[in-house]
C-alpha positions as CSV (number, residue, x, y, z in Angstrom):
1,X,0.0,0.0,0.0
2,X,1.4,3.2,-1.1
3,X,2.2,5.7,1.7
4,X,-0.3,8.2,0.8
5,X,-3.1,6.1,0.4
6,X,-2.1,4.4,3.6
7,X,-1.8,7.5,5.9
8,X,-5.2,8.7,4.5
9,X,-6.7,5.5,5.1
10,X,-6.0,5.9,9.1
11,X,-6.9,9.4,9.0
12,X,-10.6,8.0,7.4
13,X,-10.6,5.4,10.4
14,X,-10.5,8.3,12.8
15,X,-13.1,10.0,11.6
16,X,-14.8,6.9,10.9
17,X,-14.6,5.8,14.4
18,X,-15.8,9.3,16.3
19,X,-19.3,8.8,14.1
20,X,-19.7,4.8,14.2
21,X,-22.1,5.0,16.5
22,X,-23.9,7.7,15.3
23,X,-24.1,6.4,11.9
24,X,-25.8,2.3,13.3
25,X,-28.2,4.9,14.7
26,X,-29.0,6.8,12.0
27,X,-28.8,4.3,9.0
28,X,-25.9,6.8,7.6
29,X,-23.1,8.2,7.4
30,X,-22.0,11.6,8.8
31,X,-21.1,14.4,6.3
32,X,-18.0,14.5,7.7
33,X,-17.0,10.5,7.8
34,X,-18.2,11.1,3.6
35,X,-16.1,14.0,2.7
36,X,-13.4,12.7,4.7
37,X,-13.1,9.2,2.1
38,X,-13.7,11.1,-0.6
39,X,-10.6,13.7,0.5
40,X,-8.6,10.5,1.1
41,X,-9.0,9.7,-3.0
42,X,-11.2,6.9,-2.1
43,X,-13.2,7.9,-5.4
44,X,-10.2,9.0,-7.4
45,X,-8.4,5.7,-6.6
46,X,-9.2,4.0,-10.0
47,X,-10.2,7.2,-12.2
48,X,-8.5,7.2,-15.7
49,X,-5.2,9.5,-15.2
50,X,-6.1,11.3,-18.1
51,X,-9.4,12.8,-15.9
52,X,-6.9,13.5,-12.8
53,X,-7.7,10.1,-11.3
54,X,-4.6,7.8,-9.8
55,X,-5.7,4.6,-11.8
56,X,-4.4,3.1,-8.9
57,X,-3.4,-0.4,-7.5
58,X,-6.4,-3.1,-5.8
59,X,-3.6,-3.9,-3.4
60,X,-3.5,-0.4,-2.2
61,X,-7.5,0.0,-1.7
62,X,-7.5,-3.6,0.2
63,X,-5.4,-2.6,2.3
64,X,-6.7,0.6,2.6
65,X,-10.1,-0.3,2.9
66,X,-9.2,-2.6,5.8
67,X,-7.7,0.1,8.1
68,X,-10.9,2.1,7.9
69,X,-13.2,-1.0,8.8
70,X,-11.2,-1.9,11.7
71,X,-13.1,0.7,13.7
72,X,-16.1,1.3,11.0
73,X,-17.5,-1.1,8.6
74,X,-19.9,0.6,6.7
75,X,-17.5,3.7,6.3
76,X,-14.9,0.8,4.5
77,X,-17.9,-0.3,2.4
78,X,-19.3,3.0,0.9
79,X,-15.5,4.0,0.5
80,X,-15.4,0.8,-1.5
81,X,-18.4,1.1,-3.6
82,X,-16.8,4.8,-4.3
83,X,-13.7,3.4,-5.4
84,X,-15.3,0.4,-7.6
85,X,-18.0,2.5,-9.4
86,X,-15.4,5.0,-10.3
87,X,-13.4,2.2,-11.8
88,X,-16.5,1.1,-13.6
89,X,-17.2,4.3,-14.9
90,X,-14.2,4.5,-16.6
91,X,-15.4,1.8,-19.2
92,X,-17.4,5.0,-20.9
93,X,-16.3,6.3,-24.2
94,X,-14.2,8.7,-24.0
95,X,-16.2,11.5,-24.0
96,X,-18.9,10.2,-21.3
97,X,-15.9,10.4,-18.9
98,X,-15.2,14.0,-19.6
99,X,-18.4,14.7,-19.0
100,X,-18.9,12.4,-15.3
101,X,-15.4,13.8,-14.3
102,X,-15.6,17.6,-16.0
103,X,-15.2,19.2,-12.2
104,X,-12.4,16.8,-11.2
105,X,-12.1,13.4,-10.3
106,X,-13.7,12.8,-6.8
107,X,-17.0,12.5,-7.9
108,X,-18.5,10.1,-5.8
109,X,-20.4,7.2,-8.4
110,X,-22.5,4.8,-6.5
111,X,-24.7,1.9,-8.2
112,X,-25.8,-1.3,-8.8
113,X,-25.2,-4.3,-11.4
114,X,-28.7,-6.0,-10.7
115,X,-30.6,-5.7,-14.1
116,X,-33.3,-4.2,-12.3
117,X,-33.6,-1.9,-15.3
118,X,-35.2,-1.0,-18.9
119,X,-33.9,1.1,-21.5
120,X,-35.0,1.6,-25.2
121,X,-33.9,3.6,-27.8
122,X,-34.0,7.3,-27.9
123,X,-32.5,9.8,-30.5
124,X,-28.8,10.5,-29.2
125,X,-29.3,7.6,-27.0
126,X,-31.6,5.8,-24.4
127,X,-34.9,6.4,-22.3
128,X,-34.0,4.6,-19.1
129,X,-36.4,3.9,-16.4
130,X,-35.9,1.5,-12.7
131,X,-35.8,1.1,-9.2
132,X,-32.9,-0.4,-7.7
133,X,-32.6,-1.0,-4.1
134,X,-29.5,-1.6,-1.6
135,X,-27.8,1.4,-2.9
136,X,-24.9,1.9,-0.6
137,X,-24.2,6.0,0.4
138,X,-26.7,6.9,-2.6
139,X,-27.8,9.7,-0.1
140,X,-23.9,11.4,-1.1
141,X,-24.1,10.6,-4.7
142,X,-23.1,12.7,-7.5
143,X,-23.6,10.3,-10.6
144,X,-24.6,6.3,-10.3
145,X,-24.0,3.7,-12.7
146,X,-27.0,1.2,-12.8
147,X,-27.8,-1.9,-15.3
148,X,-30.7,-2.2,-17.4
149,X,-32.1,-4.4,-20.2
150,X,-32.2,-3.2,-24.0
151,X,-34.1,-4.6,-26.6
152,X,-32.1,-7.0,-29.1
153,X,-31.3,-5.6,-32.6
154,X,-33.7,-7.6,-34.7
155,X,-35.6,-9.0,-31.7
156,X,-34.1,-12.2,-29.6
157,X,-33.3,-11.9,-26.0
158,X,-32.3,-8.3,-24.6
159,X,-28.9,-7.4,-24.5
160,X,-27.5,-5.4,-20.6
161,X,-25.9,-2.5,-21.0
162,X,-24.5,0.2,-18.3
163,X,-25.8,3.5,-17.9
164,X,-24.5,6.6,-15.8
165,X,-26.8,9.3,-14.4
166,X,-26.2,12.9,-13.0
167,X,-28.0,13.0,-9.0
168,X,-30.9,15.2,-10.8
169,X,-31.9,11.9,-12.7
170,X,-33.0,10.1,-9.8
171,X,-34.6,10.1,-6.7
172,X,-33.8,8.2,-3.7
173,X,-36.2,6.0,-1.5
174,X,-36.1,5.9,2.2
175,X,-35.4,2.0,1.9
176,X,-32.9,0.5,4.4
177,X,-33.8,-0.7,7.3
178,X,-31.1,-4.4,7.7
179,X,-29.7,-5.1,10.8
180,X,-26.5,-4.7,9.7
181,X,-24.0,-2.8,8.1
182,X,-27.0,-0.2,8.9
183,X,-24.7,3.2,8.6
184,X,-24.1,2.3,4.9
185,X,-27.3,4.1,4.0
186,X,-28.0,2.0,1.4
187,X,-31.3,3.3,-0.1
188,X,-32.9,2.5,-3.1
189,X,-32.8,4.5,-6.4
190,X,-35.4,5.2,-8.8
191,X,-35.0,6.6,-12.2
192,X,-38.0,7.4,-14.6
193,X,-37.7,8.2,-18.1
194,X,-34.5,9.2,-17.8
195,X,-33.0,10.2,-21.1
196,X,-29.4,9.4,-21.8
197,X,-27.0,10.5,-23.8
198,X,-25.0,7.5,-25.8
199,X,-22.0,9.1,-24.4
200,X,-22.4,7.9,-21.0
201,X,-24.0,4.1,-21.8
202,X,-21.4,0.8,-22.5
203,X,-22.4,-2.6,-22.7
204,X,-21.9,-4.7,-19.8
205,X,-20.5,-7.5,-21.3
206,X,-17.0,-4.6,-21.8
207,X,-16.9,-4.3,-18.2
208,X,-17.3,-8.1,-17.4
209,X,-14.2,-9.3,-19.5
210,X,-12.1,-6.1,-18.8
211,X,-12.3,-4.2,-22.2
212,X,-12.3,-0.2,-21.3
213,X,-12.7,1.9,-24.2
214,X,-10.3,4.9,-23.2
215,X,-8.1,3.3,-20.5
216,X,-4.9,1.1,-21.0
217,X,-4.4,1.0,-17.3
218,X,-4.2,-2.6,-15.3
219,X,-7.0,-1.5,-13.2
220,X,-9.3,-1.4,-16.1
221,X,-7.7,-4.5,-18.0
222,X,-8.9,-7.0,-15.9
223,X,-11.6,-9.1,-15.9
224,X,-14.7,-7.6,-13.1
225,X,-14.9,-11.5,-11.4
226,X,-11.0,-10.9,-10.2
227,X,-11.7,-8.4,-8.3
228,X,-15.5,-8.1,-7.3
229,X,-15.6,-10.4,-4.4
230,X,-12.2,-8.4,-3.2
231,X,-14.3,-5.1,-3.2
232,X,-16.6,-7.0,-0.6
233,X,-14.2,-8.9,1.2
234,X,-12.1,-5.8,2.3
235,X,-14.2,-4.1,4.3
236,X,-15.3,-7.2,6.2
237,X,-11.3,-8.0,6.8
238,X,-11.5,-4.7,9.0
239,X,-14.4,-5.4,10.7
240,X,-13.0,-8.9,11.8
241,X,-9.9,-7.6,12.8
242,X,-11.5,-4.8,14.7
243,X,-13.9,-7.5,16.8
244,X,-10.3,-9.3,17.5
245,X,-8.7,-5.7,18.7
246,X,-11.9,-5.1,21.0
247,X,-12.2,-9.1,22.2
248,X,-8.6,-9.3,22.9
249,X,-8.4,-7.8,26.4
250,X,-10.4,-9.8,27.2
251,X,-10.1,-12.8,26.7
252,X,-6.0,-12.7,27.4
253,X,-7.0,-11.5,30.8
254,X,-9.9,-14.8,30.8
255,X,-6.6,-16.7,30.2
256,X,-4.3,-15.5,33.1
257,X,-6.8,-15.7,35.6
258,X,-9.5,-18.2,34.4
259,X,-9.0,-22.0,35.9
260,X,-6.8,-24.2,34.0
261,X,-10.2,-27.0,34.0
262,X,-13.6,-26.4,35.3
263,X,-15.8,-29.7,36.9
264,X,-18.9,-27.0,36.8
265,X,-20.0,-24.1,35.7
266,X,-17.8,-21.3,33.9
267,X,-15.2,-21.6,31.2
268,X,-11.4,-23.0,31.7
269,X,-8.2,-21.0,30.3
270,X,-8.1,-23.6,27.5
271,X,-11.2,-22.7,26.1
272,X,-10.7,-19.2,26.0
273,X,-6.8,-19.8,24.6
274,X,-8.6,-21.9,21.8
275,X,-10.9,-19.1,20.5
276,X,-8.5,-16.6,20.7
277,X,-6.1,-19.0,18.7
278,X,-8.4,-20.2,16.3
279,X,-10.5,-16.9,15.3
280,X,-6.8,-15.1,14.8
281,X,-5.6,-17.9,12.8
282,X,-8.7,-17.5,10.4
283,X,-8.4,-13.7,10.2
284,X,-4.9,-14.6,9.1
285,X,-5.8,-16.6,6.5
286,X,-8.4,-14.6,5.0
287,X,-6.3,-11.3,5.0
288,X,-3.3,-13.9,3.0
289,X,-6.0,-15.4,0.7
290,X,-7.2,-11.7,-0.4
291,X,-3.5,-10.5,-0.4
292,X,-3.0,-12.9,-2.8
293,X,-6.1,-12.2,-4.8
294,X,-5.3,-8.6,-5.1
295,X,-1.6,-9.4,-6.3
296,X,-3.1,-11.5,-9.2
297,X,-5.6,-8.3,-9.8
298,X,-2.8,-6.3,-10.3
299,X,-1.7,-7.7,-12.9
300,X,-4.5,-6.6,-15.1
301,X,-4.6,-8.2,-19.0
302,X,-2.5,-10.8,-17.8
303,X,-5.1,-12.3,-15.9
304,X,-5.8,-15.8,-17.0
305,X,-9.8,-16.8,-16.7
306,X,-8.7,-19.7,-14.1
307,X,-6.8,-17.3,-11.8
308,X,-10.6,-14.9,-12.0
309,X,-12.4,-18.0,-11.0
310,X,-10.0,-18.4,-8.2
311,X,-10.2,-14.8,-6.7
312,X,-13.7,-15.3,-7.5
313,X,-13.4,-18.8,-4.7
314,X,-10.8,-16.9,-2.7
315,X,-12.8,-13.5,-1.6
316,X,-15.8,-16.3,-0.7
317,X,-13.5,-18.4,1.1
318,X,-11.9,-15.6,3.1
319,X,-15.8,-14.4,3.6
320,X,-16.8,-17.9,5.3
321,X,-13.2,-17.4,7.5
322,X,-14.3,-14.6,9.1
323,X,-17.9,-15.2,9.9
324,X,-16.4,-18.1,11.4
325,X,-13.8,-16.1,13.5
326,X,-16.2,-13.2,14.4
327,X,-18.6,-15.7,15.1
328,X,-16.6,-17.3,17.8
329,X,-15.2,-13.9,19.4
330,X,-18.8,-12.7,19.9
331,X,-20.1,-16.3,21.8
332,X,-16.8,-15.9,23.4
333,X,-17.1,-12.7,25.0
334,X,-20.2,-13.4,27.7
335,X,-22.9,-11.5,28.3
336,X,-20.4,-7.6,28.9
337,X,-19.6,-8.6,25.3
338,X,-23.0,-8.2,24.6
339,X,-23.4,-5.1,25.5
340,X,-25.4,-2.8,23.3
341,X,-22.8,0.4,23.9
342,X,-19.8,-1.8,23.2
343,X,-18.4,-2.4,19.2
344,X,-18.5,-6.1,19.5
345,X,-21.9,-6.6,18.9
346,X,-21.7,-4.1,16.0
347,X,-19.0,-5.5,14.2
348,X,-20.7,-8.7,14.5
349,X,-23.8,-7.7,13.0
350,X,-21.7,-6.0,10.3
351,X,-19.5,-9.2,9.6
352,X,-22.9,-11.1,9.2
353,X,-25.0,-8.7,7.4
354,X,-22.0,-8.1,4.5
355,X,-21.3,-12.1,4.1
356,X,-25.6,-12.2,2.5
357,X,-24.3,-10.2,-0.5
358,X,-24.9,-12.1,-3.3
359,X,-20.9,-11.5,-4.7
360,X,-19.4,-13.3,-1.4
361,X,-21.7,-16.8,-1.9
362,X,-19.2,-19.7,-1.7
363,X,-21.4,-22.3,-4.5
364,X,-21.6,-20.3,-7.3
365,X,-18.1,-19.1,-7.1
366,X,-16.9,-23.0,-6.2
367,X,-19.0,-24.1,-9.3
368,X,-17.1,-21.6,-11.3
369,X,-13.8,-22.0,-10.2
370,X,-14.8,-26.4,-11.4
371,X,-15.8,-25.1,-14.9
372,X,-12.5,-23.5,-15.1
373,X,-10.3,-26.4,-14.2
374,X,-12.5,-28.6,-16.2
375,X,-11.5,-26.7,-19.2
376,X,-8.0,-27.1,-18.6
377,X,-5.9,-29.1,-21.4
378,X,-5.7,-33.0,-19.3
């Protein structure tokens, strides 16, 4: 992780942490948390250079993202979804990025990839109209890239395509109310009749096998299931290594003073030695299996389809690791653990909540990953 991005990221965490509370409470983030990722280059991080962006690095923005969810997961997230729209937006023709990025290149871009969508042809471009929920820090949006069905030259199945909207294209429904990862804000967005310009429309399929119109950069070079699950993954990294950081105390004091074996009620030393040991272990080897995913996304053309699959199986894997691990620290920590006014229980519910998304789910990535090595040469 380059210095820069680094030092910025623990300067987001700060901030991050003074309104985590505040934002579980009120299903957003402060202003101030916001402007604060955005200042850190968050959005910028995978902007063409060409539109001031750093077209930067994945391992930098793991890393990165992981500081800032050690003491606020939803923070990491939108500052996630900030950096990964931006990157998608960058698959525009040229002059649909002059146009998203004409006042600089920390625009914040949320969105969504669900086809939740419909789009038909317009002069000069498309007439776009759709509602798509779980819109994470929509609330703070300047532009969002959504996905939507068009009809199929000379009939046949519709085609997907991308489309990219200014914030006076959409409104934004008071729409999340999850358990979790509840500061994320992520509302739903509703455009109706939008018209848009061909300028700022690609099809999906571009973005899917890494084929950016204007960019030569690695970032936009490889293919979007090498790096998805990483976008995800990150944030949760943080939050599991934050629940460690809080449990910690803890349970090494549990260990120095707890009995060595209990005939009754109340836990021994050992057991409290095995969670400790065993949760750490698997926070370990999540944080190396998407170390490793993010060196292969770095690599950007070079990419082979087997080594996607397998960052693909890797960000899920890592995903299941620390449920498990933040699973065990929270029915570890007895009933003070609990606590409502304590982080635990919110990095829990966090950890949880961001393993449902539909990019982290173990089968369909392990079913692709098999198709991969079945195509191999015997």
């Amino acid at each position: 992780m380059s210095p820069g991005l680094a030092a910025a990221a623990v300067t987001v965490a700060r901030v991050a942490a003074a309104g985590a509370t505040g934002a579980d409470e009120t299903r957003r983030l402060a202003p101030d948390v916001v402007k604060s990722l955005v200042e850190a280059g968050f959005a910028r991080h995978f902007v063409p250079t060409g539109y001031g962006g750093t077209a930067g690095a994945f391992g930098e923005l793991a890393g990165a993202l992981a500081t800032v969810g050690e003491e606020c997961a939803a923070a990491s997230w939108s500052a996630s979804i900030a950096a990964s729209l931006g990157r998608m937006a960058g698959f525009l023709p040229a002059e649909g990025c002059a146009e998203v990025w004409q006042e600089g290149p920390d625009a914040l871009i949320v969105g969504s990839l669900a086809p939740l969508g419909r789009a038909a042809p317009a002069p000069g471009g498309w007439r776009l109209s759709g509602s798509w929920p779980s819109i994470s820090v929509v609330d703070f949006s300047d532009w969002a890239l959504v996905r939507a069905a068009v009809p199929a030259p000379g009939g046949g199945r519709p085609a997907l395509r991308c489309f990219v909207i200014p914030r006076s294209s959409y409104r934004i429904e008071d729409t999340w109310f999850n358990v979790g990862m509840r500061g994320t804000g992520s509302n739903t967005l509703v455009a109706e009749d939008v018209l848009v310009p061909e300028r700022r429309t690609f099809a999906d399929t571009d973005l899917f096998a890494g084929r950016p119109l204007p960019s030569t950069a690695p970032c936009h070079a490889v293919p979007l299931s090498a790096v998805n699950g990483l976008f995800f993954a990150a944030p949760v990294l943080g939050a599991a290594r934050g629940a460690l950081a809080h449990w910690s105390a803890y349970a090494t004091e549990k260990i120095r003073t707890a009995p060595a074996a209990t005939g009754g009620p109340g836990l021994s030393r050992t057991h409290y030695a095995g969670a400790l040991a065993r949760s750490a272990g698997e926070i370990d080897a999540a944080s190396l299996l998407l170390e490793r995913a993010a060196e292969v996304a770095d690599r950007g053309a070079e990419v082979t389809s087997l080594e996607a699959a397998r960052n693909t199986r890797d960000a899920s894997l890592a995903m299941e690791l620390l449920v498990a691990g933040v699973n065990r620290i929270f029915g570890a920590a007895g009933t003070g653990g609990h606590a409502v006014t304590g982080p635990l229980q919110r990095f829990w519910r966090d950890v949880n909540a961001a393993s449902s998304h539909v990019g982290l789910q173990f089968e369909p990535a392990a079913h692709a990953y098999a198709a991969q090595l079945a195509q191999r040469p015997a």
